[in-house]
Backbone of each chain as ProteinMPNN parsed JSONL, in Angstrom:
{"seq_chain_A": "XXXXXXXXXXXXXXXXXXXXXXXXXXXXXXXXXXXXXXXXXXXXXXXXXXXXXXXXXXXXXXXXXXXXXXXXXXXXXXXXXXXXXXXXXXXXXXXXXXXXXXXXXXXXXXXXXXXXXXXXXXXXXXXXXXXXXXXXX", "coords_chain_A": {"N_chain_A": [[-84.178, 88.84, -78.506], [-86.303, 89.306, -79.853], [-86.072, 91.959, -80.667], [-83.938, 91.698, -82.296], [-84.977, 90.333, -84.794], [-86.717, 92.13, -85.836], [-84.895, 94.384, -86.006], [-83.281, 93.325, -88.442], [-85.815, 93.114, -90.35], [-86.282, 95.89, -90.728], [-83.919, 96.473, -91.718], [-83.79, 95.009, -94.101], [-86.279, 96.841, -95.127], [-85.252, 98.714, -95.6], [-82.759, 98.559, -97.317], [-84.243, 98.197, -99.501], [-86.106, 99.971, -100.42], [-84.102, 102.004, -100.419], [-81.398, 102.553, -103.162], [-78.971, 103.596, -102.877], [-77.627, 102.699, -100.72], [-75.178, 99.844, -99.915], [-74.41, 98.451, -98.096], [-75.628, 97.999, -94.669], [-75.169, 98.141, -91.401], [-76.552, 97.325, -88.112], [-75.839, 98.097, -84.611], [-75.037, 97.977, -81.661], [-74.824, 99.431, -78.429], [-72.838, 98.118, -77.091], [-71.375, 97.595, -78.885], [-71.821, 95.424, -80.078], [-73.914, 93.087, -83.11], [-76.505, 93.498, -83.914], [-78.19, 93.647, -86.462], [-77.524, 92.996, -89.907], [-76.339, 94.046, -93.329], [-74.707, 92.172, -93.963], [-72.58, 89.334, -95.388], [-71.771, 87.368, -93.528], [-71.384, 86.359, -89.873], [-68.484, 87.081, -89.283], [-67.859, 88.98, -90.795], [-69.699, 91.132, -90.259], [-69.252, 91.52, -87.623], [-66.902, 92.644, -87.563], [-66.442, 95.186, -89.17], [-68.457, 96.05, -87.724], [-66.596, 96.731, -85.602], [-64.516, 98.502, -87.221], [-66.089, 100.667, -87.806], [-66.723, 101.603, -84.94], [-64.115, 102.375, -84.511], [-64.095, 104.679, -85.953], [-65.834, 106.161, -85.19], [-65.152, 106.878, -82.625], [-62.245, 108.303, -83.496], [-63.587, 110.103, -85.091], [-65.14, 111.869, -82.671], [-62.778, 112.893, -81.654], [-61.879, 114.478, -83.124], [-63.942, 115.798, -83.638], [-63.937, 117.187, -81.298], [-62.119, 118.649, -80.802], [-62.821, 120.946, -82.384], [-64.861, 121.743, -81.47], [-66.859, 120.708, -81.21], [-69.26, 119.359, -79.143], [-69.62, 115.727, -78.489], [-71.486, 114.034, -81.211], [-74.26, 113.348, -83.573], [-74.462, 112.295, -85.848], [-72.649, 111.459, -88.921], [-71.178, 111.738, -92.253], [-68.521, 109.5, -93.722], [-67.112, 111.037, -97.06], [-65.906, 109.312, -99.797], [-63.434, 109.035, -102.778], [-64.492, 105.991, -103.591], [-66.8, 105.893, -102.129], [-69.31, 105.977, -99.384], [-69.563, 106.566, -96.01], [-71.808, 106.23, -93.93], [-73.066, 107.246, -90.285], [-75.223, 106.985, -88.063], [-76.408, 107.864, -84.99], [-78.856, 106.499, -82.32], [-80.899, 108.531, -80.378], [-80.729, 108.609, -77.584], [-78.452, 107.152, -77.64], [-77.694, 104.749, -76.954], [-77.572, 103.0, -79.428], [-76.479, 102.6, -82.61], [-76.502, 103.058, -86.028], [-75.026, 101.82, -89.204], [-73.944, 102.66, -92.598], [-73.001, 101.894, -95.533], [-72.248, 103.536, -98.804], [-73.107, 104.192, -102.372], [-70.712, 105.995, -104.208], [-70.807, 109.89, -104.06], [-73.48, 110.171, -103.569], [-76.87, 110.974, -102.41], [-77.15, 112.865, -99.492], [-78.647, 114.076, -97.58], [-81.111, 112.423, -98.268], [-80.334, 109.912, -98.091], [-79.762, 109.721, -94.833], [-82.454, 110.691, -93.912], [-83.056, 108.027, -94.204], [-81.958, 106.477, -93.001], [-82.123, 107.176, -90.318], [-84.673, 106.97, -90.261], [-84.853, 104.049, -90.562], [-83.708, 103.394, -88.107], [-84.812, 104.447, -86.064], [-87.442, 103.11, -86.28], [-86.947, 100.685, -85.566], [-86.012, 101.422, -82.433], [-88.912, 101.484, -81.778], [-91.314, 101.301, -79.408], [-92.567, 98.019, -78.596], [-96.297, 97.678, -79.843], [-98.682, 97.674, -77.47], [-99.445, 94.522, -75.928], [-102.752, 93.101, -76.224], [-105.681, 93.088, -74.188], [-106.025, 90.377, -72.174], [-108.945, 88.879, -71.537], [-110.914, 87.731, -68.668], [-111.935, 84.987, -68.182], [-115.395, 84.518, -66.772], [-115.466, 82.492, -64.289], [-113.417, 82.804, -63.738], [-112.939, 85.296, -62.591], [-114.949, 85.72, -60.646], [-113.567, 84.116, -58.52]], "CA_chain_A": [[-84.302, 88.043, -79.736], [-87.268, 90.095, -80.913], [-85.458, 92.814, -81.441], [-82.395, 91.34, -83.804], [-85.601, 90.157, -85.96], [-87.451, 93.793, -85.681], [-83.839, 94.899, -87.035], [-83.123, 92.576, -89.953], [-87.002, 93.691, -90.832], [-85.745, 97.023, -90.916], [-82.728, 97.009, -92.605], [-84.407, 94.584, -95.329], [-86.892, 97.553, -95.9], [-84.211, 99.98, -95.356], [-82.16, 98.327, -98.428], [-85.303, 98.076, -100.709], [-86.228, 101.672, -100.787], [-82.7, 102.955, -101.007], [-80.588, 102.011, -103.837], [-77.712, 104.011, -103.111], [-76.885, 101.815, -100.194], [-74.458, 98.769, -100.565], [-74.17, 97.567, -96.991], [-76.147, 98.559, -93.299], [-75.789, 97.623, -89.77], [-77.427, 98.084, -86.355], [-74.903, 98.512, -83.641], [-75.456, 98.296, -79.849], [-74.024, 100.256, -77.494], [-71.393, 97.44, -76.705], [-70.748, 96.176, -80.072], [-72.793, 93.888, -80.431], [-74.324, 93.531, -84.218], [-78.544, 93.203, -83.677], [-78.507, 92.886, -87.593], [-76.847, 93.336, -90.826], [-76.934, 93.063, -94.571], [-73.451, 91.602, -94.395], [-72.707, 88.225, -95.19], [-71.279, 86.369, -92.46], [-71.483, 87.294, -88.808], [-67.578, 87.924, -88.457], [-67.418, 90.433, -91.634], [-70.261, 92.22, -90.136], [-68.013, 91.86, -86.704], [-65.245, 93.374, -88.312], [-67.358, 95.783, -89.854], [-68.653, 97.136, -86.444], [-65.156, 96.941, -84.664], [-64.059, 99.582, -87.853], [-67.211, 102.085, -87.589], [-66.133, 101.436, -83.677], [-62.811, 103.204, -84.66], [-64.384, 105.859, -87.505], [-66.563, 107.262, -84.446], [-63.697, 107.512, -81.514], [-61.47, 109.388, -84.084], [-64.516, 111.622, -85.178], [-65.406, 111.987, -81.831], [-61.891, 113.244, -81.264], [-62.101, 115.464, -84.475], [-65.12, 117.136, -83.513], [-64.14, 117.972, -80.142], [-60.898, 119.462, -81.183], [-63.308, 121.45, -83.552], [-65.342, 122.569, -80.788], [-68.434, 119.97, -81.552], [-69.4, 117.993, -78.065], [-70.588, 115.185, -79.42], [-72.45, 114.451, -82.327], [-75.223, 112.731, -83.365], [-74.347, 111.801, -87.617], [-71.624, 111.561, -89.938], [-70.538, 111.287, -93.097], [-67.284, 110.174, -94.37], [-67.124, 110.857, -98.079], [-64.133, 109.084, -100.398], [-63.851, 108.552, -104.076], [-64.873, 104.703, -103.527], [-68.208, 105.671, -101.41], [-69.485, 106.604, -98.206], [-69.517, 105.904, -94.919], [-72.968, 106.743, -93.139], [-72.931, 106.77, -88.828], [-76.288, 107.612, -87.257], [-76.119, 107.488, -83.567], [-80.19, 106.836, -81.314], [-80.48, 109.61, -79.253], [-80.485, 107.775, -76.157], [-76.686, 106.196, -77.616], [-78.347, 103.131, -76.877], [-77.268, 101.854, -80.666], [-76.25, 103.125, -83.969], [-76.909, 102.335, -87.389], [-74.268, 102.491, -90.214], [-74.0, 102.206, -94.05], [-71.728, 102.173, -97.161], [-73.43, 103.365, -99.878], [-72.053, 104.072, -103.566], [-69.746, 107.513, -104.471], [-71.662, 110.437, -104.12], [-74.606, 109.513, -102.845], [-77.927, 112.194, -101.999], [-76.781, 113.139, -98.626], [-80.134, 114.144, -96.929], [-82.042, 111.361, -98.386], [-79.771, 108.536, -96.768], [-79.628, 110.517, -93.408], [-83.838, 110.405, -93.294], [-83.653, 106.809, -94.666], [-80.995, 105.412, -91.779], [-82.819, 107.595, -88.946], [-86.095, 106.536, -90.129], [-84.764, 102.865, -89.685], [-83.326, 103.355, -86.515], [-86.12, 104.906, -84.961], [-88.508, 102.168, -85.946], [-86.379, 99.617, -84.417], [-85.977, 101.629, -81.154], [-89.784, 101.908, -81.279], [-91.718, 100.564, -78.465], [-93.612, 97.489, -79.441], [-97.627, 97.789, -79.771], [-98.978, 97.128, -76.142], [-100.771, 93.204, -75.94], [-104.245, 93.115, -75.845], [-105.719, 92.728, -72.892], [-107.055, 89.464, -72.023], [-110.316, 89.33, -70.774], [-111.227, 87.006, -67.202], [-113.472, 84.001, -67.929], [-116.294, 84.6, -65.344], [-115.093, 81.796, -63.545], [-111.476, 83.102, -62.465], [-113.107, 86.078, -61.875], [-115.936, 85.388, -59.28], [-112.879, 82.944, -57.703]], "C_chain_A": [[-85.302, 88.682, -80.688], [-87.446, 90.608, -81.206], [-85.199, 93.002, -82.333], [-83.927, 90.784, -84.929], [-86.391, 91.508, -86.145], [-86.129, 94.339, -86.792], [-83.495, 94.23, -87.989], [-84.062, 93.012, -90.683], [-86.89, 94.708, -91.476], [-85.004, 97.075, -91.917], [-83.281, 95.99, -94.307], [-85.562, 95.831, -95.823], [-86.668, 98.491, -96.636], [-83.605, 99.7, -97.152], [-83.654, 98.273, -99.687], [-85.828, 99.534, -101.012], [-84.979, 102.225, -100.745], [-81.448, 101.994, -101.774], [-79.528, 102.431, -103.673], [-76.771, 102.99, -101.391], [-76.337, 100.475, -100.114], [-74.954, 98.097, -99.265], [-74.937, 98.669, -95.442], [-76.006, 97.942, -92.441], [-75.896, 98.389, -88.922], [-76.524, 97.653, -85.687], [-75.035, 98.902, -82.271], [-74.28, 99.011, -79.551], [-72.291, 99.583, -77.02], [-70.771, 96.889, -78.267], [-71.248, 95.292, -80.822], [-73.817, 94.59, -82.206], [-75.627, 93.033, -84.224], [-78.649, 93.079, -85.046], [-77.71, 93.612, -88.552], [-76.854, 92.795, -92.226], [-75.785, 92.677, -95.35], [-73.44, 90.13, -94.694], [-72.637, 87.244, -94.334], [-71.151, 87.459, -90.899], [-69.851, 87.854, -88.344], [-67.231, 88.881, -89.236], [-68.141, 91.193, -91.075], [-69.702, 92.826, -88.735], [-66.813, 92.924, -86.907], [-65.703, 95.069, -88.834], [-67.614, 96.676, -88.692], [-67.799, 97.87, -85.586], [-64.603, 98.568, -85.279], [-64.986, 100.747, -87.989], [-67.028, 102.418, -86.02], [-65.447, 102.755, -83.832], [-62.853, 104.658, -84.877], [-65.128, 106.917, -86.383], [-65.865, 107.392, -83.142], [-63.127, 108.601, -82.223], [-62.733, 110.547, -84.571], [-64.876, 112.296, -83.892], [-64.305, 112.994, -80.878], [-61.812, 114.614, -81.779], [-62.634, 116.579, -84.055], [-64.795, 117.632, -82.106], [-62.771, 118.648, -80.381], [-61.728, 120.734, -81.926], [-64.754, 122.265, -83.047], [-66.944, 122.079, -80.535], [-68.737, 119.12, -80.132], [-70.692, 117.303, -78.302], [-71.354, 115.067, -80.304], [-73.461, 113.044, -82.819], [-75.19, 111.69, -85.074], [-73.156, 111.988, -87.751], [-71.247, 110.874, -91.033], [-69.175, 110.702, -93.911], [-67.214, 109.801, -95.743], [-65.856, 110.845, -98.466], [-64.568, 108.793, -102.055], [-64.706, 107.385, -104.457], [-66.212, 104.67, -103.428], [-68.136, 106.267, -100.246], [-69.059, 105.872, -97.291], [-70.71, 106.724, -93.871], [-73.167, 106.215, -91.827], [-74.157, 107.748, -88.611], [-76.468, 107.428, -86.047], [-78.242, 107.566, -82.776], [-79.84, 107.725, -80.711], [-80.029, 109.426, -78.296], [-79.01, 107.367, -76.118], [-76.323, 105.224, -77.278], [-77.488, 101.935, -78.531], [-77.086, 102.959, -82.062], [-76.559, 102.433, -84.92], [-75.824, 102.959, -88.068], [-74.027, 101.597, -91.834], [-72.891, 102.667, -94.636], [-72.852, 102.088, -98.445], [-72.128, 104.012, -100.998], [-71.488, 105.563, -103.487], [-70.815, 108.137, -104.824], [-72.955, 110.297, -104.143], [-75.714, 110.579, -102.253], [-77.85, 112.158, -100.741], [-77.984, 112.761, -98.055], [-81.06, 112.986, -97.013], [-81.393, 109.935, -97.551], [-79.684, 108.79, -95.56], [-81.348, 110.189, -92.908], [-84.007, 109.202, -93.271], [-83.049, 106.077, -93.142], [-81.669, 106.035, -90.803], [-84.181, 107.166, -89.144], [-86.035, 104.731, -89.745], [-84.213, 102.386, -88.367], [-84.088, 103.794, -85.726], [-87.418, 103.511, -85.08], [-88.062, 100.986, -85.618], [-86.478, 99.99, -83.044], [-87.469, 101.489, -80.627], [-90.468, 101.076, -80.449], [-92.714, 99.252, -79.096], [-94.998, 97.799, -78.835], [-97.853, 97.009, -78.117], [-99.777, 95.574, -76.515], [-101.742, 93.683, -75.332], [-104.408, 92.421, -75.047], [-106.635, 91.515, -72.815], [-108.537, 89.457, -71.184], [-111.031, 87.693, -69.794], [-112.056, 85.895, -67.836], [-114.319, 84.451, -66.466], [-115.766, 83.92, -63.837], [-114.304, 81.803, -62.541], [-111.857, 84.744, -61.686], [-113.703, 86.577, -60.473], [-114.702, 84.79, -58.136], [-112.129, 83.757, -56.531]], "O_chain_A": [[-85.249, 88.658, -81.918], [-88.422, 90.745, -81.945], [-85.581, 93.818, -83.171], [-83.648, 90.99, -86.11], [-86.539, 91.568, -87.365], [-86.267, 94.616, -87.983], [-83.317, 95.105, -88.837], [-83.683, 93.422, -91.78], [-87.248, 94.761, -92.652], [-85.318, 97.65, -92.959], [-83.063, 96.435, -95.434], [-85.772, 95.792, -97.035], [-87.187, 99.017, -97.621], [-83.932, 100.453, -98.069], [-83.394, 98.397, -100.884], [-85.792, 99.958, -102.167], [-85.016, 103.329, -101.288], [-80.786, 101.086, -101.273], [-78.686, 101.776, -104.286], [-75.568, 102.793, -101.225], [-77.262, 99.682, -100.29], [-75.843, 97.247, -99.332], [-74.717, 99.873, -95.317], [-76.706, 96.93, -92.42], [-75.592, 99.573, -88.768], [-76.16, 96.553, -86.101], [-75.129, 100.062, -81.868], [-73.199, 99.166, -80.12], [-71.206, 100.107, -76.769], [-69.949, 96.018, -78.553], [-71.08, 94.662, -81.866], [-74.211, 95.724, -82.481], [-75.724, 91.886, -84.661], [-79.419, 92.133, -85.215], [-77.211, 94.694, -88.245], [-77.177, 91.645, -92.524], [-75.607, 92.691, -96.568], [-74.411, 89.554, -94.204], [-73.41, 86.286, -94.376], [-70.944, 88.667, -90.782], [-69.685, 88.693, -87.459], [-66.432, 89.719, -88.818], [-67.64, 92.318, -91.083], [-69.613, 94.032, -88.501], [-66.141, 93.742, -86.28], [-64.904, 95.992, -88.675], [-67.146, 97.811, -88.599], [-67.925, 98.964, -85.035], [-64.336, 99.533, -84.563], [-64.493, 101.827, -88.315], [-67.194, 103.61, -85.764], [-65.864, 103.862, -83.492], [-62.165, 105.557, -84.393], [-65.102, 108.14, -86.515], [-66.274, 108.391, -82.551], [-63.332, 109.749, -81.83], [-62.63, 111.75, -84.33], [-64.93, 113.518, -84.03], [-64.599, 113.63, -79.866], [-61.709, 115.645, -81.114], [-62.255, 117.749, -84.01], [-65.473, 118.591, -81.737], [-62.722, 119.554, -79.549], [-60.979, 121.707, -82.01], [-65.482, 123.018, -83.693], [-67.873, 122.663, -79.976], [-68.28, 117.979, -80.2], [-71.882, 117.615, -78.352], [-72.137, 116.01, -80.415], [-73.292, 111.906, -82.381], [-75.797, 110.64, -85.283], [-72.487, 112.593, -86.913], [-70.992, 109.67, -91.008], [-68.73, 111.461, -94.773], [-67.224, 108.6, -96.015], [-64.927, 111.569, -98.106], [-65.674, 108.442, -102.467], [-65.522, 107.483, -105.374], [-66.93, 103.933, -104.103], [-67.188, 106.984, -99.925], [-68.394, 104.842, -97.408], [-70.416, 107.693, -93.17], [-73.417, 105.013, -91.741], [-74.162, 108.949, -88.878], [-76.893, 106.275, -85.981], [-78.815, 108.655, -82.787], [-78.663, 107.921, -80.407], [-78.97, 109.944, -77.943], [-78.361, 107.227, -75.081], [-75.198, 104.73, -77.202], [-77.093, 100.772, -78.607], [-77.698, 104.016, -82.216], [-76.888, 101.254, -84.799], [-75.494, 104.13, -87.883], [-73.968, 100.392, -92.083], [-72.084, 103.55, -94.344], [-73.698, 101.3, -98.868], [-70.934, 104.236, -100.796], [-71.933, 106.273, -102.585], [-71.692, 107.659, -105.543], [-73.417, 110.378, -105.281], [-75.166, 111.178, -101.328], [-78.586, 111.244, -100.37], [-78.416, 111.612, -97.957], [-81.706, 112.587, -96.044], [-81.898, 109.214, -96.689], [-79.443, 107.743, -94.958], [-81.604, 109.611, -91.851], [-84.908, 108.794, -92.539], [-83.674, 105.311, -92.409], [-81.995, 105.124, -90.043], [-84.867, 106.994, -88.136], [-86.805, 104.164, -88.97], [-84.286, 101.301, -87.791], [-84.001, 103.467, -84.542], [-88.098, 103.093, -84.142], [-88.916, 100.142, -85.349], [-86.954, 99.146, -82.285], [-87.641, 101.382, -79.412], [-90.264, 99.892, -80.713], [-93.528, 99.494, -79.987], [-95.102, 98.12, -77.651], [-97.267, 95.996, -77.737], [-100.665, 95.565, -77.368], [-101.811, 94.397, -74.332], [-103.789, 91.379, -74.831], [-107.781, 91.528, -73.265], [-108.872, 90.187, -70.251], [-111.545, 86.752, -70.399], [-113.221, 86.282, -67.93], [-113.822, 84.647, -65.357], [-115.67, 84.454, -62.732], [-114.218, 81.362, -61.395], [-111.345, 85.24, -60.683], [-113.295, 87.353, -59.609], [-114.903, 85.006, -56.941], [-111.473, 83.152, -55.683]]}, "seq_chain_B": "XXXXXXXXXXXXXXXXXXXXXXXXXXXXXXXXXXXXXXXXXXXXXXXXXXXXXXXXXXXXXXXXXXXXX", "coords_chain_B": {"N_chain_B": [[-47.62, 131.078, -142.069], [-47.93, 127.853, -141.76], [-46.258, 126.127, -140.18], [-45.858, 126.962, -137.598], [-47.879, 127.84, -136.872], [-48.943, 125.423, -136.4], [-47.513, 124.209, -134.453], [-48.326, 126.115, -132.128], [-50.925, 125.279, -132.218], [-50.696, 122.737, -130.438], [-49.532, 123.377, -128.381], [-51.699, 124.746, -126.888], [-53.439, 122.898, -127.219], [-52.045, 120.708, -125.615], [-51.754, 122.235, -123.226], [-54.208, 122.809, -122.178], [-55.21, 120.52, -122.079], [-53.237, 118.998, -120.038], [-54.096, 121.159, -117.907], [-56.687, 120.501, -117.262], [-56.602, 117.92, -116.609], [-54.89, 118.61, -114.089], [-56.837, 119.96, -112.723], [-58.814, 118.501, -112.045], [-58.055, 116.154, -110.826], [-57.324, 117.862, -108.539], [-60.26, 118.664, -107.834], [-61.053, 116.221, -107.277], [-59.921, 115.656, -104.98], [-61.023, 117.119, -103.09], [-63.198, 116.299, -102.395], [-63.057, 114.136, -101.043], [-63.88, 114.011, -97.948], [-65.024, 114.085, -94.274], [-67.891, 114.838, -92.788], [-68.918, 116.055, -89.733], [-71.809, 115.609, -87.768], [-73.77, 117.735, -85.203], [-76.036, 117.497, -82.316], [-77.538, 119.909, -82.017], [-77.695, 120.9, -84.782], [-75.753, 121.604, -85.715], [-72.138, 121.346, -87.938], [-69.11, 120.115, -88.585], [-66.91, 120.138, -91.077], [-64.535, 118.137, -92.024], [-62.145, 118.212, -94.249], [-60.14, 116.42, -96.29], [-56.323, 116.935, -96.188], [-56.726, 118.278, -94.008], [-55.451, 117.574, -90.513], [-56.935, 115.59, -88.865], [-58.108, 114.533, -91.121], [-56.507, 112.677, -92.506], [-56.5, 109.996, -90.861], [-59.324, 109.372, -90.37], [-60.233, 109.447, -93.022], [-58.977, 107.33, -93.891], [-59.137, 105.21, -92.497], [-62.313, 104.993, -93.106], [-61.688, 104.2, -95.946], [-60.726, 101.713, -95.294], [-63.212, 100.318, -94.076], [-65.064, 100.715, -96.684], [-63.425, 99.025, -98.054], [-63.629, 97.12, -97.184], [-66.192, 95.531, -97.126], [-66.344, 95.168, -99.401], [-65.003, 92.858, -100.079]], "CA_chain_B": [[-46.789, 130.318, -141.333], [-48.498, 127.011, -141.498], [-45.424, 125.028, -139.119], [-45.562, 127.885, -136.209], [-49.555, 127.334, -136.193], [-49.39, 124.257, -135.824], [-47.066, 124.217, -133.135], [-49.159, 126.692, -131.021], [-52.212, 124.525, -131.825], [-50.459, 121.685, -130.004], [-48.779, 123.286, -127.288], [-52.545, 125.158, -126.38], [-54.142, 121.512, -126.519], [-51.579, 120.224, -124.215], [-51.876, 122.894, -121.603], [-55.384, 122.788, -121.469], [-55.524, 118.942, -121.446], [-52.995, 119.27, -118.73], [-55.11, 122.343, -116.781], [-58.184, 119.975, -117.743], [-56.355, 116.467, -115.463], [-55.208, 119.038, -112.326], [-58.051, 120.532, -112.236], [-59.761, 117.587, -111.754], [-57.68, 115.918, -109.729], [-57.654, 118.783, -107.204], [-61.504, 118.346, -107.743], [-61.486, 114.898, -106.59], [-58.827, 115.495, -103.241], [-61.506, 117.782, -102.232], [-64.344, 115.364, -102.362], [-62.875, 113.697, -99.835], [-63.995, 114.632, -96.475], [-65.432, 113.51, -93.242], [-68.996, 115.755, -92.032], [-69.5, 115.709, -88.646], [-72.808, 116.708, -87.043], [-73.87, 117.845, -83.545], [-77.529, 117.473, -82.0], [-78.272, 121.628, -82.574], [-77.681, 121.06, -86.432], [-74.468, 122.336, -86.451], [-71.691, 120.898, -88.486], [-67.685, 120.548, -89.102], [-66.64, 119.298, -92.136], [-62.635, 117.853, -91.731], [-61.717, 117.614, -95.352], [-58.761, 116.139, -96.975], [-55.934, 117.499, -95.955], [-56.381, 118.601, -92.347], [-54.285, 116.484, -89.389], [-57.517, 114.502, -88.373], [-58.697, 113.394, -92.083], [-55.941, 111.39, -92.851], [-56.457, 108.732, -90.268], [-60.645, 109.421, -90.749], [-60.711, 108.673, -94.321], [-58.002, 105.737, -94.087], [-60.286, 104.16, -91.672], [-63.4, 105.186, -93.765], [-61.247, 103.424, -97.055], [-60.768, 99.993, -95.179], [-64.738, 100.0, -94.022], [-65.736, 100.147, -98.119], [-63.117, 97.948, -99.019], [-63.721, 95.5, -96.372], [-67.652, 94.849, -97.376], [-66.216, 94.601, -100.894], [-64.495, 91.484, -99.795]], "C_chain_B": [[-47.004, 128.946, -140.671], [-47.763, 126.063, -139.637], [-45.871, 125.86, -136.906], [-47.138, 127.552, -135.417], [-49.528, 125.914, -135.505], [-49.047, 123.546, -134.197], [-47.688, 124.707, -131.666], [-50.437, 126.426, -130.745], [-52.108, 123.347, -130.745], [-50.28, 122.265, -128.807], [-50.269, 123.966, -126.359], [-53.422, 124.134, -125.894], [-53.567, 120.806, -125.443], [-51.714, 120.57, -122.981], [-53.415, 122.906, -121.317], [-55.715, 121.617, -121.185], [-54.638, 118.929, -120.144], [-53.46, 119.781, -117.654], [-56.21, 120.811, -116.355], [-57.508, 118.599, -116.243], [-56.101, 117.419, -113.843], [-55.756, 119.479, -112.307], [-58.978, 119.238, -111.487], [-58.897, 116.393, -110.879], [-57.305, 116.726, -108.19], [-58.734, 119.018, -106.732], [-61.933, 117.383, -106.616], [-61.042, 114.172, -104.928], [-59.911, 115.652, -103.013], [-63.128, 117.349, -101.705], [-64.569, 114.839, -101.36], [-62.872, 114.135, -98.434], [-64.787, 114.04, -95.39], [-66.929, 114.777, -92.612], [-69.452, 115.309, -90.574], [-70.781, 116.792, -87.479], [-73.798, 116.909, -85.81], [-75.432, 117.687, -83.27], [-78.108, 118.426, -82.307], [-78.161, 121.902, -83.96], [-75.946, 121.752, -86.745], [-73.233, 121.645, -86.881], [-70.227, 121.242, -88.81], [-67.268, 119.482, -90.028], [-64.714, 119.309, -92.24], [-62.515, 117.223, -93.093], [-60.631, 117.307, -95.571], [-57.757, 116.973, -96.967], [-55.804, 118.022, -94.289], [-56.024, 117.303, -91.702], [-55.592, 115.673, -88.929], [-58.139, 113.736, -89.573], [-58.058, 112.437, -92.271], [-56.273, 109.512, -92.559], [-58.088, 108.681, -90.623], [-60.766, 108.904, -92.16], [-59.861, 107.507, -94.663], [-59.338, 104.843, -93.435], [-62.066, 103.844, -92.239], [-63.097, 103.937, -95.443], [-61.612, 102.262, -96.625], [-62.072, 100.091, -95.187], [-65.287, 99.467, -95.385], [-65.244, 99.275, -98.196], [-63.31, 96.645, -98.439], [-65.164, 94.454, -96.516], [-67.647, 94.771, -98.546], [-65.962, 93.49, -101.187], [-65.483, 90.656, -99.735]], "O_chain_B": [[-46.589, 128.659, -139.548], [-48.309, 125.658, -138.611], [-46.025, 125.45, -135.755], [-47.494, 127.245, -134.279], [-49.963, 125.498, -134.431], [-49.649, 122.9, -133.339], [-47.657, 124.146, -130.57], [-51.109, 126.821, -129.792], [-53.127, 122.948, -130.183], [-50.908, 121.686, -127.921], [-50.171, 123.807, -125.143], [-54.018, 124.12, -124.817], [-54.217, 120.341, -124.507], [-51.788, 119.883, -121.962], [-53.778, 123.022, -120.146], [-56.427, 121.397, -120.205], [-55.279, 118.846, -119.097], [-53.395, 119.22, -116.56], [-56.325, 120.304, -115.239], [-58.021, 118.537, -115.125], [-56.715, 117.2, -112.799], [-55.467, 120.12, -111.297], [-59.671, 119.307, -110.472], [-59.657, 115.734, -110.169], [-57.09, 116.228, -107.085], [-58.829, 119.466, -105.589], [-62.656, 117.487, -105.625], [-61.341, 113.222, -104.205], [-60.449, 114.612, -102.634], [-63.908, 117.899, -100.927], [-65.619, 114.81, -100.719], [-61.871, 114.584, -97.877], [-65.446, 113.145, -95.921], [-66.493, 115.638, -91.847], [-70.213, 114.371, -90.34], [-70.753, 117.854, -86.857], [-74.621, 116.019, -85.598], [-76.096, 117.796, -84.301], [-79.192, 118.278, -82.871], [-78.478, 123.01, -84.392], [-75.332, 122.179, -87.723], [-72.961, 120.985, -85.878], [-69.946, 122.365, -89.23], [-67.27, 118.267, -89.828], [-63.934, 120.235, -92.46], [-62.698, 116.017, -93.26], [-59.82, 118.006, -94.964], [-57.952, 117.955, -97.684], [-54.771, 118.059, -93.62], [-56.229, 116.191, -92.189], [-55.12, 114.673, -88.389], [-58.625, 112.616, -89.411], [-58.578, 111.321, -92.283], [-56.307, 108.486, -93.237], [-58.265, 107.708, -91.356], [-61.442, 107.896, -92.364], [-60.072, 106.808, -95.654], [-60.176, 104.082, -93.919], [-62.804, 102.906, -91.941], [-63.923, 103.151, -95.908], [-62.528, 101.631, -97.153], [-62.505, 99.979, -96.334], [-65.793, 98.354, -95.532], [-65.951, 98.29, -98.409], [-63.216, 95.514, -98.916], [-65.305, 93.265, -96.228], [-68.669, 94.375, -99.106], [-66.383, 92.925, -102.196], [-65.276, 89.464, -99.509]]}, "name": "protein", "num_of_chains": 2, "seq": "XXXXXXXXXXXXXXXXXXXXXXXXXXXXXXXXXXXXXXXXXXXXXXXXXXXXXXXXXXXXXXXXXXXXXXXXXXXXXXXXXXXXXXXXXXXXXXXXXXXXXXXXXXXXXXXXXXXXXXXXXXXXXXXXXXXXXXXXXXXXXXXXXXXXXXXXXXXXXXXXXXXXXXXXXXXXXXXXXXXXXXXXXXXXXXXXXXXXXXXXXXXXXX"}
């Protein structure tokens, strides 16, 4: 649970420093949508099912093409993009639609920089410290 | 030979406004493409036209148009 709010965090910072993206979600390993800056949870459903699809057939692509496995992709169309960043681990992806022609590199650092600070470990709790009492006990 | 000019002023604006639209629609096929890239930086770009874009940028179309909805 304190994840999917870690990732909404994200992708709300994610969309405020980059204007060229329309739409982002975070993407578990099964499917599952940890957050999104879709409207309703079954467009962003729908949404994951078809980036689902976009990275089987690339997946197919690139190994026909001599690539095993890959870690990004773009697919550029007159309309807009389609931005797939995969965690290393392959734990979860992140993916966007951002507007036609769009600064490549800069949305690539922006979506890996929010996918890494979701994966990141949280801050250790501070350590409580014994009342005397329980300690002597 | 005012008529002949004029004729070859027209028929030079047409072909270059013509050149001028396929050009730029052979521009805009080639726009279209799919980049795919591996963990060692290395990269295959399946543009428009090859046997795996078709279905890649169909499936890339619905995605936009479906968060347009």
């Amino acid at each position: 649970m304190l994840r999917t709010v870690d990732a909404a965090q994200a992708l709300a910072d994610l969309t405020e420093i980059s204007s060229q993206i329309v739409h982002v979600a975070i993407v578990d390993r099964d499917g599952g949508v940890l957050a999104s800056t879709l409207g309703d949870e079954r467009q962003a459903g729908r949404f994951a099912e078809g980036v689902a699809r976009l990275l089987e057939e690339a997946d197919v692509a690139g190994a026909v093409r001599g690539l095993a496995g890959f870690v990004q992709l773009e697919a550029a169309t007159l309309d807009g993009s389609i931005f797939v960043v995969r965690s290393p681990a392959g734990s979860s992806y992140i993916a966007a639609v951002t507007r036609p022609e769009p600064t490549v590199g800069l949305v690539f650092y922006d979506l890996k920089h929010c996918l890494k600070s979701v994966g990141a470990p949280a801050p250790p709790a501070r350590a409580t410290r014994r009342k005397k009492a329980d300690a002597s006990s | 030979m005012p008529r002949r000019k004029l004729v070859t002023s027209l028929l030079l604006g047409a072909g270059s406004l013509a050149g001028s639209v396929l050009y730029r629609r052979r521009a805009a096929r080639h726009r279209e493409r799919v980049d795919i890239y591996a963990e060692d930086g290395s990269m295959v770009s399946v543009a428009d036209g090859a046997p795996e874009a078709a279905r890649l940028l169909s499936l890339a179309h619905e995605l936009i148009h479906s968060v347009e909805s």
